[in-house]
C-alpha positions, 0 to 999 in steps of 0.5 A, spaced: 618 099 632 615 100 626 609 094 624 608 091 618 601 091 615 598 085 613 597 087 606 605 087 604 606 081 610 602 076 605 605 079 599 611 077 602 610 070 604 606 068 598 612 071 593 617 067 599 612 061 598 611 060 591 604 060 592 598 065 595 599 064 602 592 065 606 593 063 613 590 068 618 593 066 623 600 067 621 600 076 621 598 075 629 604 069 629 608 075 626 607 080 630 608 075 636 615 073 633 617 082 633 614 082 640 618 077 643 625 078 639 624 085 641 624 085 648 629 080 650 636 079 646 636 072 649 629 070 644 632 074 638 639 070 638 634 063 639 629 065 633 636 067 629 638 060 630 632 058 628 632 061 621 639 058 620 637 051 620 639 046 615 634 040 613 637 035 618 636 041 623 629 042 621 627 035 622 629 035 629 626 041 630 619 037 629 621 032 632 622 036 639 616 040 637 612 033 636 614 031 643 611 037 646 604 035 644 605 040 637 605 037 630 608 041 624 609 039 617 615 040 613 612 045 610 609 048 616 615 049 620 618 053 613 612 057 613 613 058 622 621 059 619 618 065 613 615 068 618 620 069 623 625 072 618 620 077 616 620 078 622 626 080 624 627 084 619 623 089 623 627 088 628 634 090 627 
């Protein structure tokens, strides 16, 4: 399984995005997402669905997260959903 550095990681979610990103915890949420998805076909469909959510669905998402103690804004679910994307991309 190849990783991707961190470099091209925040040149692709700050082009994604639209603005520079610099959130350092998102290169280890995605080398997280790529551990996860790559060792169950289970969790690799279930963050594919995730990355296929419209606005409506996204609400409900925060919504469950909001109910297991995980507050997100709308633009942190957009960049938790970028970041799995990213990662699938090093998966398949």
């Amino acid at each position: 399984m190849k990783k991707p550095t961190q470099k091209a990681f925040y040149e692709h979610m700050s082009k994604r995005l639209k603005s520079i990103y610099k959130n350092k915890d998102g290169y280890m949420t995605l080398l997280e997402v790529i551990e996860a998805a790559s060792k169950d076909d289970n969790t690799f469909m279930d963050l594919v669905e995730l990355t296929l959510m419209n606005k409506t669905d996204r609400l409900i998402y925060r919504n469950a997260l909001a109910c297991q103690g995980k507050e997100l804004t709308p633009l942190q679910v957009n960049e938790y959903l970028a970041i799995v994307e990213y990662g699938l991309e090093y998966i398949c």
